[in-house]
N, C-alpha and C positions, 0 to 999 in steps of 0.2 A: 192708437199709438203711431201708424204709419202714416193717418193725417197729421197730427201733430208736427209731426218733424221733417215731413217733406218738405215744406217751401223755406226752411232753414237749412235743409241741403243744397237747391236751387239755387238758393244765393251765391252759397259759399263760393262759388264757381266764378260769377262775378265779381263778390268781392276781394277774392285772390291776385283778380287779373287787374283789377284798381291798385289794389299794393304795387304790386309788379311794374305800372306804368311808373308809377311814383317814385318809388326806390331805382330804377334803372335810368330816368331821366334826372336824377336825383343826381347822382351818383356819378354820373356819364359827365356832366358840367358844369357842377357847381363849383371846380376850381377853374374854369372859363370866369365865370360869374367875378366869382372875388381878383382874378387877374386883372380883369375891363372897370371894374371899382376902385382897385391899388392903381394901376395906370394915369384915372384921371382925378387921381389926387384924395383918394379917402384914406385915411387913416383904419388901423385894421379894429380899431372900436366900429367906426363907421360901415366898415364894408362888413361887419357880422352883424350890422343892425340893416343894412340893404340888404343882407342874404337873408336874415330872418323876417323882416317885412314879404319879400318878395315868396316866401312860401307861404305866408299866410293869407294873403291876397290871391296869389294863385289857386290854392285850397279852399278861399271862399270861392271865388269865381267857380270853378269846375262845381261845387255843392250847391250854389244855384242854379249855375244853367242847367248841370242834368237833372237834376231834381225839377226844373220849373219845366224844363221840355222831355223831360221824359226820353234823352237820347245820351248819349256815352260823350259826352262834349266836355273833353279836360284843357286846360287851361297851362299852362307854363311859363316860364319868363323867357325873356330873348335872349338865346344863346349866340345868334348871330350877330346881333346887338351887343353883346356883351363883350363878343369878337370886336367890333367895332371901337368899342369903348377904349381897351389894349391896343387899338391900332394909332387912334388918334391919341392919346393922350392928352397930358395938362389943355386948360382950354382957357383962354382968356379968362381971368375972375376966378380960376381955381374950381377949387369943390364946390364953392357956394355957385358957382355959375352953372358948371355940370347938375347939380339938383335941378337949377333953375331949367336947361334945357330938358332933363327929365317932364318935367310939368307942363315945358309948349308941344313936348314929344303926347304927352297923356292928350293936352284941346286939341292936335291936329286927331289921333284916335276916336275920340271923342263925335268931333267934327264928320269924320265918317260914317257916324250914327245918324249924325241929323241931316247930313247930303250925301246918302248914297253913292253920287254919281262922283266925288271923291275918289271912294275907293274903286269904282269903273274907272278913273283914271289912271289911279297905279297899278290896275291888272294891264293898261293898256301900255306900260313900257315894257322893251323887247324882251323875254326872256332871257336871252341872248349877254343885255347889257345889262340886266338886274342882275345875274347869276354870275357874270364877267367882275363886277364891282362886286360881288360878296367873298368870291376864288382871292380877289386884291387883297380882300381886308383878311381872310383868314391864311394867308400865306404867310406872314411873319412868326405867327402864331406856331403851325403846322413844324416849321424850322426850329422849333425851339428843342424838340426830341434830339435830332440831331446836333444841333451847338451844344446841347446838356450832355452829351453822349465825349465828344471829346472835351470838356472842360472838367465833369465830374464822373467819368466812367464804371467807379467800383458801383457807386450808390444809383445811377439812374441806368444801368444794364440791366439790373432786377428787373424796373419797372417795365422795360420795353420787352425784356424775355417775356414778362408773364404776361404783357398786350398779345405779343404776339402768339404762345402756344394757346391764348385761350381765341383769340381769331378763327384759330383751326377747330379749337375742340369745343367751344359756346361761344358762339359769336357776338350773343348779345350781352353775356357776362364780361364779354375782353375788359372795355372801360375801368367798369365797378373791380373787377378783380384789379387789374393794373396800379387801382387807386389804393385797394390794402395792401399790394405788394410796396406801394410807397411809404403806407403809413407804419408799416413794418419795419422799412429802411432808417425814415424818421426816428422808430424807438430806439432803436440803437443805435443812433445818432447819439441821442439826448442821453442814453446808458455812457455813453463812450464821451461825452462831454462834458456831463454833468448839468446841461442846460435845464431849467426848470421854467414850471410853468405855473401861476399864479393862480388859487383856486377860484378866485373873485372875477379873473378873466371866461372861467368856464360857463358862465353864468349869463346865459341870453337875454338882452337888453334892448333897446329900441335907443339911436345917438338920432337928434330931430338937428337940420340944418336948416338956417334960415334961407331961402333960395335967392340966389342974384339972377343978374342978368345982361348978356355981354353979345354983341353979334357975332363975333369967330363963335361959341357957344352954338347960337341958333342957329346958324347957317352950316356951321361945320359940324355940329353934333346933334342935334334936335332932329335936321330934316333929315341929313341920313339913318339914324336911328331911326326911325319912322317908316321911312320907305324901306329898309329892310327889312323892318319886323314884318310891314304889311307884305311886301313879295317875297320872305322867304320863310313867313309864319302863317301868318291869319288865312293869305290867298293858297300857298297848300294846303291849310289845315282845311280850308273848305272843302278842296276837292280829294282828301283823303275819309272824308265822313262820305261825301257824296260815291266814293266808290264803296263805301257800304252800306249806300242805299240810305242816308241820314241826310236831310236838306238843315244842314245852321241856319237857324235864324241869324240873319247878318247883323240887324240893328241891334237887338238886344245883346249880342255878344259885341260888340263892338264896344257896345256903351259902359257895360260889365268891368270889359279888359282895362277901357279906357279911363273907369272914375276908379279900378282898383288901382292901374296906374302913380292917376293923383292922389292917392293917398300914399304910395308907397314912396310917392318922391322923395319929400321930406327927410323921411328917415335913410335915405339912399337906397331904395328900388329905383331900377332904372325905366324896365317897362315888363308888362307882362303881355300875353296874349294868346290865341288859340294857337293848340299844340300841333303838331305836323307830322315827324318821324313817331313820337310814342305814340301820337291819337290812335296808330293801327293797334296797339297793345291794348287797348279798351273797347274800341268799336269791330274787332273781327270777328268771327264766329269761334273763335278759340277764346275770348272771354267768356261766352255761353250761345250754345246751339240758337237758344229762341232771339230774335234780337231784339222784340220788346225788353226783355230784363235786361240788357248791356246798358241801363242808364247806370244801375250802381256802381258798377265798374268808374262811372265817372263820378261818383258821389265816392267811392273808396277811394280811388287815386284824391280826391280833394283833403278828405279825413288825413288820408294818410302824409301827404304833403305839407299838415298845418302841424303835424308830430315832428316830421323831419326837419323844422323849422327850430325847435328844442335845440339842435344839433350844433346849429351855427357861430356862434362863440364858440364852440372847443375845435370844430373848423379851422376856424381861423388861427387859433393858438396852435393848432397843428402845423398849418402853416407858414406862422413866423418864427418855428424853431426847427423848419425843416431843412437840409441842407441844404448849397446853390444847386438849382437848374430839376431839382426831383420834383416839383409841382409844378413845373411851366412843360416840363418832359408830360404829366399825365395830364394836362391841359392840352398839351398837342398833339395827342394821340387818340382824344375824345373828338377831335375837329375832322382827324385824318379822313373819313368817309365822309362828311358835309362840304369840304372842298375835291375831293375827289367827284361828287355828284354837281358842283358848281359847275366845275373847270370842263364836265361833259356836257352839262346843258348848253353852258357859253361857246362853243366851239361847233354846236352839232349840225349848226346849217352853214355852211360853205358862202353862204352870201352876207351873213348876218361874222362872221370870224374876223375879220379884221377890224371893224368900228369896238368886238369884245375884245381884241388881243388889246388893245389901247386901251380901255376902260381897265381891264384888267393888270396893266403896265402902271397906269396910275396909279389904280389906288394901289399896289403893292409897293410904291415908291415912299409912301409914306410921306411926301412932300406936303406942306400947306404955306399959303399963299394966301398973307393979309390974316392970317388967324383961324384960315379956313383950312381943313382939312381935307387928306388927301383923298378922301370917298366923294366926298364934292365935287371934287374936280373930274374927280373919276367917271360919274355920271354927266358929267358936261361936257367933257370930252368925245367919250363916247355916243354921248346924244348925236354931239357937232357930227362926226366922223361919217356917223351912219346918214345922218339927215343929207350931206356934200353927196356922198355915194349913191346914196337912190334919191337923189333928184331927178325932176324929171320923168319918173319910171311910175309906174301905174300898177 
């Protein structure tokens, strides 16, 4: 009897801690997601068929790689990207252009499967200035708690109160709670208005866009998109497995991220890729003691992500009847530590602070030039700034 049911207690341990990644990253950014989708022009048919693409792509992804390497390697879509996506907006060609840079966003991914030395090139921009240009792009974002706090104060003070007492009292519930104290707000909203919501909208769909293709697009959304996911996803998700003792296979996941990517274009996923802040919620020892068994933890977290995926149409219909400013308030409050962790890496070496105060002045301007967006610039800038300054120097 006690053999029996041992190695189904074993699990459970595991498989709990795959939930948990899933539903907290879940939860923590999926109105990031649909913000960076609405932004650059999807309709919210669209951006409930890119939200629900993008869980199930990330949910295969994590089900093959931990199951095929036998390590806790989960997968996610680009929240930082998705930041980007709300920063930049409309793009040359519209939505069909945006798809389209989605998909040169997937071959450059792709591309770092078959040449390695790729992505040794993008671990080799400065920390400094990758982290300076991410602080740019999630600073509008981050502003948005506050502009919602004086334009709509009864309805979006719930949400920030309940961010903030669970800050204190579960730090890693703030988010996810923060989001039902909205979607509470929402219902009596819609009690008090009378607004309604259409049963046939609740109903998870797949909208396929034909993909264009425009250079403000690829230059101003493809490449940054890209270079962020990799410096602010793939290249810490490596070295958050590697601090527990997990070496990723880099090609194989790359190529994974990469062709789940292009499939998810179409239907408006933007990008996915290896996860970074949750990966530690599946690979620590608080998944399960032994750390052979931490693979299911990543095969749960993928299960469980392709479930949450069901979700996303009534997502969405949540919020297109939710008041002004309460979902961009709990979108800017899931970012508030990711630019806080930006804005300290970019500043933290004294020699390296001024070429990021600039990188970081850019992209927060929001400006674009010729079609190209202001993260473009932002990285070019600061490339220039730094390169002028250590000239010379050894």
């Amino acid at each position: 009897m006690t053999d029996s049911t041992e190695p189904r207690a074993t699990l459970a341990r595991p498989i709990a801690a795959g939930v948990l990644t899933a539903l907290v990253g879940f939860t923590s950014s999926f109105a990031v997601v649909l913000t960076g989708l609405d932004a650059v022009g999807a309709t919210p048919a669209q951006a409930a068929s890119g939200l629900l693409v993008l869980c199930v792509t990330m949910g295969v992804g994590s089900i093959v790689l931990a199951w095929r390497y036998r390590m806790p390697i989960t997968v996610a879509w680009s929240t930082p990207g998705a930041a980007l996506l709300a920063a930049t907006g409309a793009v040359e060609g519209g939505w069909p252009a945006a798809v389209g840079a989605f998909l040169v966003t997937a071959g450059l991914i792709l591309l770092t499967a078959l040449w390695p030395q790729l992505g040794r090139l993008i671990a080799r921009i400065p920390p400094s200035i990758a982290q300076a240009m991410l602080a740019g792009i999630l600073l509008p974002l981050c502003l948005a708690p506050v502009d919602g706090l004086v334009a709509n104060p009864w309805e979006v003070a719930p949400v920030l109160l309940t961010w903030l007492v669970c800050v204190r009292l579960a730090p890693r519930w703030a988010v996810p709670l923060a989001f039902l104290a909205a979607a509470v707000v929402v219902a009596v909203h819609v009690a008090a208005t009378g607004a309604a919501v259409a049963p046939v909208d609740l109903i998870p769909r797949l909208e396929l866009t034909a993909p264009g293709i425009s250079l403000g697009a690829v230059v101003g959304l493809a490449l940054p998109l890209f270079l962020v996911t990799m410096a602010s996803q793939n290249v810490p998700g490596v070295a958050v497995m590697r601090s527990y003792g997990y070496t990723v296979p880099w090609r194989p996941a790359m190529f994974v991220t990469g062709v789940g990517t292009a499939l998810a274009a179409p239907a408006g996923g933007h990008a996915i890729n290896l996860a970074a802040i949750s990966a530690a919620l599946a690979a620590a020892p608080d998944a399960d003691p032994d750390p052979t068994r931490r693979w299911v933890a990543g095969v749960s977290t993928g299960v469980t992500g392709i479930v949450l995926g069901g979700l996303s149409a009534a997502l969405v219909a949540l919020v297109v009847v939710a008041p002004a400013a309460v979902i961009p308030a709990v979108a800017g409050v899931a970012l508030f530590a990711a630019f806080g962790s930006a804005v300290q890496q970019a500043i933290d070496d004294p020699g390296e602070r001024l070429p990021a105060v600039v990188t970081f002045l850019v992209a927060a301007s929001g400006v674009a030039v010729g079609g190209v967006s202001a993260a473009f610039w932002a990285l070019v800038a600061g490339l220039l700034v730094r390169t002028v300054l250590h000239a010379g120097r050894r």
